[in-house]
Structure formats: C-alpha cells, structure tokens
C-alpha positions as CSV (number, residue, x, y, z in Angstrom):
1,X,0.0,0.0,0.0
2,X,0.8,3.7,-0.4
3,X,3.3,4.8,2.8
4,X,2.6,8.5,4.3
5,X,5.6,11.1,4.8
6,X,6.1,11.0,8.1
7,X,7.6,14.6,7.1
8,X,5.2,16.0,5.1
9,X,2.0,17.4,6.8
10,X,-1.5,16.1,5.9
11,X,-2.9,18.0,2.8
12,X,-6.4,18.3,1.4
13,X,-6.3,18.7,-2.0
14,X,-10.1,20.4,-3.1
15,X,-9.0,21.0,-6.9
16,X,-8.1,18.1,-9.1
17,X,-9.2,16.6,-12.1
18,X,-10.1,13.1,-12.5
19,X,-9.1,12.8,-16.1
20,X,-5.9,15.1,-15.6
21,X,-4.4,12.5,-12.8
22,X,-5.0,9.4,-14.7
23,X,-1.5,6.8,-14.0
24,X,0.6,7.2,-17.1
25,X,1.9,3.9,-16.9
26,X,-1.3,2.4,-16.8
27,X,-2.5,4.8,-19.7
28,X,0.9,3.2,-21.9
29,X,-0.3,-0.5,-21.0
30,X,-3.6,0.1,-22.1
31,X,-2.2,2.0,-25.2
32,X,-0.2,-0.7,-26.0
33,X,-2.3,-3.5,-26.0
34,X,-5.0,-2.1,-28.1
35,X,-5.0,1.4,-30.3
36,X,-8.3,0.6,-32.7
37,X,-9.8,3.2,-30.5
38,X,-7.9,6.0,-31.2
39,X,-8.5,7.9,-34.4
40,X,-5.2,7.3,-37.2
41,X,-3.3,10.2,-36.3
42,X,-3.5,9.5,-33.2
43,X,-2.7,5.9,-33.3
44,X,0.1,6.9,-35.3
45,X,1.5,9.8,-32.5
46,X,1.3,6.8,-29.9
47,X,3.4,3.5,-32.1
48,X,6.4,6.5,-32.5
49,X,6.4,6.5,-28.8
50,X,10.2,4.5,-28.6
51,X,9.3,4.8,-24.9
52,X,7.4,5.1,-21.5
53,X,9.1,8.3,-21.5
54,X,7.9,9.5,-25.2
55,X,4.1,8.6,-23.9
56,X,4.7,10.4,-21.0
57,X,5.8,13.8,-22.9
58,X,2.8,13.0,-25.6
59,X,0.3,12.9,-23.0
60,X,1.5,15.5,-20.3
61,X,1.1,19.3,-20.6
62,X,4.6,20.0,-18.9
63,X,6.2,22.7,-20.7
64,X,2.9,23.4,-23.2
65,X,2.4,27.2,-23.2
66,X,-1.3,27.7,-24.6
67,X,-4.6,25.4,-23.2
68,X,-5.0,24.5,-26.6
69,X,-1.9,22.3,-26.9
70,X,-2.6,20.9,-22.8
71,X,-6.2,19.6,-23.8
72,X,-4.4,18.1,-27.2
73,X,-3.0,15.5,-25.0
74,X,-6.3,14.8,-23.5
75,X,-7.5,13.9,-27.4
76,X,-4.6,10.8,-27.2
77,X,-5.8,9.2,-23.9
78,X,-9.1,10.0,-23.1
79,X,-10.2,7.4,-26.5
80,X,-8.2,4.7,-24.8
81,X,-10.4,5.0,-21.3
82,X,-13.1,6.0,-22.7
83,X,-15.8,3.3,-21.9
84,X,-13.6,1.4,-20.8
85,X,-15.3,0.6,-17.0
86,X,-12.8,-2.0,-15.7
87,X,-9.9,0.3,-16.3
88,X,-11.5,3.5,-15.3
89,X,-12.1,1.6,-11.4
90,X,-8.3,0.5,-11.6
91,X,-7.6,4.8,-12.8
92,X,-9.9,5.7,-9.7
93,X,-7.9,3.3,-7.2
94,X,-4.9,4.4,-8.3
95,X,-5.6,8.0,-8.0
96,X,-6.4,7.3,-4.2
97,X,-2.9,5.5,-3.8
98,X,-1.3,8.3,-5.3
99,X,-2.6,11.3,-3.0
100,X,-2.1,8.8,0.0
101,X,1.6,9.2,-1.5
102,X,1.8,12.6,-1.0
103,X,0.1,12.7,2.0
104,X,-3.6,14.2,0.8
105,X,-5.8,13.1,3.5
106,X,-9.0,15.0,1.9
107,X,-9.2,15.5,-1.8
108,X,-12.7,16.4,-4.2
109,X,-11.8,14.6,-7.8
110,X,-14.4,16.2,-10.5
111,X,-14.7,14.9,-14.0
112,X,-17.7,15.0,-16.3
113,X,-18.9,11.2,-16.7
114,X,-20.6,11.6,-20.3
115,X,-16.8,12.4,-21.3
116,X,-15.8,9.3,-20.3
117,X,-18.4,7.2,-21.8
118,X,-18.3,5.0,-24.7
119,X,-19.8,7.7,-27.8
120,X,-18.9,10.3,-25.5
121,X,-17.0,13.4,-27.3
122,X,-16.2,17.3,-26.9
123,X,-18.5,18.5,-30.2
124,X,-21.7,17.0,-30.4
125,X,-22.8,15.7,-33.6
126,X,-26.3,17.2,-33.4
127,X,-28.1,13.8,-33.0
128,X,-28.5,14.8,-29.2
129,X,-28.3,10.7,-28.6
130,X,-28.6,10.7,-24.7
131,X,-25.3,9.2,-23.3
132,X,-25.7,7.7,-20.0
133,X,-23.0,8.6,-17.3
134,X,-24.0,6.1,-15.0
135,X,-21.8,3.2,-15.4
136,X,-18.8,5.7,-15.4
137,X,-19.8,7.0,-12.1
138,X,-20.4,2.9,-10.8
139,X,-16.9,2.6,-12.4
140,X,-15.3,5.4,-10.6
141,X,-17.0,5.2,-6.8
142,X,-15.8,1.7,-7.1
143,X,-12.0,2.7,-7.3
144,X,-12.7,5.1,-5.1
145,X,-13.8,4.1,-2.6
146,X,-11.7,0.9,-2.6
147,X,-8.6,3.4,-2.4
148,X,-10.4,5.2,0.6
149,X,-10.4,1.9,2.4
150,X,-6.9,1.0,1.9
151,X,-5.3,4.2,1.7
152,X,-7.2,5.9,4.6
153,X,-8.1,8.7,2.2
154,X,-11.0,10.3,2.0
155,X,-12.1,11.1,-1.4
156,X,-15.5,13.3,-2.4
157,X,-16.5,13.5,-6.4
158,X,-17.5,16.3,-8.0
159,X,-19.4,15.6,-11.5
160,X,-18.7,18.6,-14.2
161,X,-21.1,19.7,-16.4
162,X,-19.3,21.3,-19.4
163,X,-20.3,24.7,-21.5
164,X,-19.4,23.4,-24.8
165,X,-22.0,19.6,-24.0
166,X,-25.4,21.5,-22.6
167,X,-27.3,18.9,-23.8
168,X,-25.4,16.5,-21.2
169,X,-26.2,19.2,-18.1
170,X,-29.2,17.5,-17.0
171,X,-28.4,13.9,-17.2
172,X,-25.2,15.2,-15.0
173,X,-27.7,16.7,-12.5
174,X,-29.7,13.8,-12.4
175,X,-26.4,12.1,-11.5
C-alpha cells in the first residue's frame, strides 16, 4: 500500500481533475495493447512513442504554453479510457494511492462522466443521442472508494457539467 511522509504534513487537495491524474503507466499499458480506438493520427503519434518516457511527454502538458496544446494531449488518452469501466475503477484506485503518497488526506476529484463514456465526445454531432453517465460514475465510486479503504483517504467526487455539451447538463444533475 501507499506509505505517508512522516515529514510531510497532511494535505487536502479540493482541486483536481479526475481525467488530468490518470496513472501514465497504466494509460501506456492500455495503449499498447490495443489502439483501434484512437483515431489514425492519433494511433500513429502513440506507435512512434520508442518509450514510456515519449508517452509520457505525448500525453503531459509539462512545458505546453497555450490550453490548446494541454487539452491536445487529452484527445490521445481519453479514447483509450473512454468506456472502458474496468480500467476506469483501476484509474480511480490508483488516483487514491497516489494522493495517499503525497500525504492528501482529503481530496474532491471532478470529472464529467458523459466524457468518459463510450460515444462520449467534446462537439456533439447534433443527433443529441442521450449518453448515460451512469456506469462511469459505478466505475469510478468503485475505485474510489476501494482506495479510501486502503489508503485511509477520503475522497469526495465532483461531477462537471461542461459549457461546450449542454445537452449533457441535466443527465449530469440527475447524477
């Protein structure tokens, strides 16, 4: 299990997004095994990764200057989690081992759970399909609160609805 500083104070952490704090090296196994569900350019950006290390600067925003080329690297990963339920409960857990790590004793993780779904995307292609958040949200308090139990963290969700996706606003609500 995740081991506390003994010299670092507790923290509470009220600020964090879910899909910003997903394990890289979880993202690169998942990547690896299977990249039909990421568009052609993309798969492409991902098989020149030589490395870990190449994921890890495709997907990061360290050193990206402009919020435009920080939310390109949420275009690679977010198709490879994406629907994917099993692997976003293993995301969630992991997320609670990590702020254990650095000694967060209280953190609030927000996300928006459409976003994550399987059909789930930033435009909306004007069919206004409904696109239920549901089983991300099962998926997620799962990890969670798994990680809360072994990590003696306490974790709270927050669940996002996003300007650009009105026509998700309600469902989230309803959430």
């Amino acid at each position: 299990g995740a081991q506390r500083s003994a010299s670092s104070p507790p923290k509470v952490e009220l600020h964090v997004h879910f899909d910003g704090s997903f394990d890289n090296r979880v993202l690169y196994q998942e990547a690896k095994k299977d990249l039909s569900i990421v568009d052609a350019r993309q798969q492409m950006m991902v098989q020149n990764c030589q490395s870990y290390e190449d994921f890890v600067r495709l997907v990061t925003c360290k050193g990206k200057r402009s919020l435009t080329a920080m939310l390109g690297s949420f275009d690679i990963f977010i198709p490879i989690v994406r629907g994917n339920y099993e692997l976003l409960e293993k995301l969630a857990y992991n997320f609670v081992q990590s702020q254990a790590e650095q000694n967060i004793i209280y953190t609030e993780v927000r996300y928006s759970p459409q976003l994550l779904c399987r059909g789930g995307a930033y435009e909306s292609d004007g069919a206004q399909d409904a696109i239920d958040g549901t089983l991300v949200v099962e998926a997620v308090t799962r990890g969670l609160r798994r990680g809360e139990q072994d990590f003696d963290v306490i974790v709270n969700q927050i669940l996002c609805c996003l300007s650009f996706r009105p026509d998700w606003a309600l469902d989230t609500v309803k959430l």
